[in-house]
C-alpha positions as CSV (number, residue, x, y, z in Angstrom):
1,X,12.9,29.9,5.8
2,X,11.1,33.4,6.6
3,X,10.6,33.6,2.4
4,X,9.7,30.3,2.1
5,X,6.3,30.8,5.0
6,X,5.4,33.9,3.1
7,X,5.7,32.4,-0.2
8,X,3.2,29.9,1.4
9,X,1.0,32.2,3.0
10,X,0.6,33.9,-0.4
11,X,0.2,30.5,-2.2
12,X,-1.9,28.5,0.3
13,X,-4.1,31.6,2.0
14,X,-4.1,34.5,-0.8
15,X,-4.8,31.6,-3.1
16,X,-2.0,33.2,-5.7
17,X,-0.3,31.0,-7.9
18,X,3.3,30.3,-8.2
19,X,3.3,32.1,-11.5
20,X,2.0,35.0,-10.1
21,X,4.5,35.1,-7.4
22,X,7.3,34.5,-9.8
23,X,6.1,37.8,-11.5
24,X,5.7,39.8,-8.0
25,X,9.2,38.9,-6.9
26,X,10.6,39.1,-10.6
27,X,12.1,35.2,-9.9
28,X,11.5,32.2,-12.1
29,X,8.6,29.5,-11.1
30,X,10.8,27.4,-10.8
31,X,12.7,29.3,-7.9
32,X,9.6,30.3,-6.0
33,X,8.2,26.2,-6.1
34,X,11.5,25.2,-4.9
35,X,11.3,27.6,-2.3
36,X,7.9,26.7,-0.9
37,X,9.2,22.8,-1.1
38,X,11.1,24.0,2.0
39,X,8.1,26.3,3.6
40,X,7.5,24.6,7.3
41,X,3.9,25.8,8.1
42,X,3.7,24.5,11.8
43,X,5.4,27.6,13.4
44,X,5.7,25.4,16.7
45,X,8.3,23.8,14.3
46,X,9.7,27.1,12.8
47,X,10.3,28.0,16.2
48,X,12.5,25.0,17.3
49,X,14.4,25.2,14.0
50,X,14.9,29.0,14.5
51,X,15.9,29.0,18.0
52,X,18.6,26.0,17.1
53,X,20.2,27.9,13.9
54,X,20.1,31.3,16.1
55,X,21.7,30.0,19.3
56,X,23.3,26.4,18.8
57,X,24.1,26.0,14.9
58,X,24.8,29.7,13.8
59,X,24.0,28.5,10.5
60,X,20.9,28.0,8.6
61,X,19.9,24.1,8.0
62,X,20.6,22.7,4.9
63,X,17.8,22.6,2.3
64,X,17.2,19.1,2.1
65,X,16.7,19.0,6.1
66,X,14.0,21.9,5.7
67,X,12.1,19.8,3.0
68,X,12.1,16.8,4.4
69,X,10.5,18.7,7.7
70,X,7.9,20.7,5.0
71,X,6.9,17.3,3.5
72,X,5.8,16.0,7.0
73,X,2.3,16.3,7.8
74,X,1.2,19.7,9.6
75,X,0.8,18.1,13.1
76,X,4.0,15.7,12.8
77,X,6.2,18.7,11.7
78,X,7.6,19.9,15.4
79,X,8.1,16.4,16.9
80,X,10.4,16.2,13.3
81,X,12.3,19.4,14.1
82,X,12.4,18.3,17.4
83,X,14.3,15.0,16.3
84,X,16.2,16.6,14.2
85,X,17.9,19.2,16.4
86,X,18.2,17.4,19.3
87,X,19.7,14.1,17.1
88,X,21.7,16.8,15.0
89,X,20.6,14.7,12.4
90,X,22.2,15.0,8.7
91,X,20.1,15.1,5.8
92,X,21.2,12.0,4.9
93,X,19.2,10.8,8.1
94,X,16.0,12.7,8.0
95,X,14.1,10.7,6.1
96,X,14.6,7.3,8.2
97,X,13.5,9.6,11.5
98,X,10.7,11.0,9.1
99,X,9.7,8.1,8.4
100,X,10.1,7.0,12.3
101,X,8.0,9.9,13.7
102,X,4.9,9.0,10.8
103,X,4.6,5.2,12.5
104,X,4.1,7.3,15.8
105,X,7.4,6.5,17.2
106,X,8.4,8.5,20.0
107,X,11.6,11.6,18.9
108,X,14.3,9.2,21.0
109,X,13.5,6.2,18.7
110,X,13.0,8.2,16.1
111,X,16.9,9.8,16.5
112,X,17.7,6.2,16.9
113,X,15.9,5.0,14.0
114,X,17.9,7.5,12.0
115,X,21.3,6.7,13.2
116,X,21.0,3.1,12.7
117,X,19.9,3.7,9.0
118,X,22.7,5.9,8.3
119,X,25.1,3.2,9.7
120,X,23.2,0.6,7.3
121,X,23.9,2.8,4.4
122,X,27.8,2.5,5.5
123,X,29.4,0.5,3.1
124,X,31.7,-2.0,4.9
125,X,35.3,-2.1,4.5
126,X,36.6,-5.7,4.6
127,X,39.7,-6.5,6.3
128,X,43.1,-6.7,5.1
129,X,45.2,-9.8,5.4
130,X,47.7,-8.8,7.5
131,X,50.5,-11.1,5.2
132,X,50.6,-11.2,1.7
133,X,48.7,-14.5,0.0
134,X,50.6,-16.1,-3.3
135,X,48.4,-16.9,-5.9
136,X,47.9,-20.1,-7.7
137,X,47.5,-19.0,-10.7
138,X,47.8,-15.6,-12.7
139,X,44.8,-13.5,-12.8
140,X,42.7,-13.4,-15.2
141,X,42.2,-10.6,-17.5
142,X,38.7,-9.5,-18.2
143,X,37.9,-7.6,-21.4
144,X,37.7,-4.7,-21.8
145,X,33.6,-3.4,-21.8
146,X,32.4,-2.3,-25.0
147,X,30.4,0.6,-24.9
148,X,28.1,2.5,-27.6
149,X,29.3,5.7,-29.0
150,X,26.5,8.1,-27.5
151,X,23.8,9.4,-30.6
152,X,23.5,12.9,-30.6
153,X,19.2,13.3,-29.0
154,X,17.5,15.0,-31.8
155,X,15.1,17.9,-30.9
156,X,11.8,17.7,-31.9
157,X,11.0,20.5,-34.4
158,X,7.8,22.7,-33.3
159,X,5.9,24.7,-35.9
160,X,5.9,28.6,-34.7
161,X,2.2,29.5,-34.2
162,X,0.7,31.3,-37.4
163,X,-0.2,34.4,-35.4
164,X,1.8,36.4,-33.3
165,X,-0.7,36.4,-30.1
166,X,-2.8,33.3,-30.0
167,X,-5.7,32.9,-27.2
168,X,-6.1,30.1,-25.0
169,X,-8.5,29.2,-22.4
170,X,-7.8,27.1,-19.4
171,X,-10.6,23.8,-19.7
172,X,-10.6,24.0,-15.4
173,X,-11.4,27.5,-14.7
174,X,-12.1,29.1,-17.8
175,X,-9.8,32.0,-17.3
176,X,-8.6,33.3,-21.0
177,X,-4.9,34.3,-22.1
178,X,-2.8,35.1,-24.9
179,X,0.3,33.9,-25.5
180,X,2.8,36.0,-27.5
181,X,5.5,33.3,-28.8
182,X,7.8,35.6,-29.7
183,X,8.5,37.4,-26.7
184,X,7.8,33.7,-24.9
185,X,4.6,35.5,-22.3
186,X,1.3,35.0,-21.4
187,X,-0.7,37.6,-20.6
188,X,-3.8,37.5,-19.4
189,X,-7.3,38.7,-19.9
């Protein structure tokens, strides 16, 4: 969580993009967005969630529990982590107490909201006669499905560029590049 509010202090405050990030940490973009999908900026909530992995769950929360908490609007984030540590609610449940807490319920209907959805999601097991039932007839046999042997997805072929460093320029800022294909980078100018 610690990496995931300074990967959004650099993002949202420095004003750095994820790319450049990426390159400071040497991590893929890909890591460092799915890292700040779990930044929590309200540090009234990065407090509750901190003190309850610390001293009641001696585990960090799941991922999934984090983003659903980072999602949440700024001001709606603690009253989230609030419901979410005192319900020990499973990520399964988060969203229905997310969900909950945005309608302006208050964090003990919000707990409840999220148990009773989980239960919903139950599927119900129907109960077994208790003696055996002779049928009337035989059952019937159902065909068997037939499926479609799978096609092999064809790739689509992409010409290589004619040089080896082509410039670009980006049509919202203006900022310049070139990209060398061969070595797959972009550097900039």
């Amino acid at each position: 969580m610690k990496e995931a509010t300074y990967f959004a202090y650099l993002v949202y405050d420095k004003k750095m993009s994820p790319f450049d990030v990426a390159e400071l940490f040497q991590m893929s973009e890909k890591e460092v967005r799915s890292k700040l999908a779990k930044a929590i900026r309200s540090s009234e909530a990065r407090k509750i969630i901190t003190d309850h992995e610390m001293y009641e769950l001696g585990r960090p929360l799941p991922g999934k529990v984090l983003e659903a908490i980072a999602s949440a609007p700024l001001d709606k984030q603690p009253a989230l982590a609030k419901a979410v540590v005192q319900g020990r609610l499973k990520p399964s449940e988060v969203e229905a107490a997310k969900e909950a807490i945005l309608q302006g319920a208050p964090i003990d209907e919000a707990i409840e909201a999220a148990k009773s959805s989980a239960k919903a999601r139950m599927p119900q097991i129907a109960p077994q006669p208790t003696a055996p039932v002779a049928p009337s007839h035989p059952p019937a046999i159902a065909p068997a499905p037939v499926v479609a042997p799978e096609l092999p997805k064809e790739k689509p072929e992409v010409a290589p560029p004619a040089e080896e460093l082509e410039e670009i320029v980006c049509p919202k800022c203006g900022a310049k590049a070139k990209v060398d294909w061969k070595a797959k980078k972009i550097l900039w100018t």
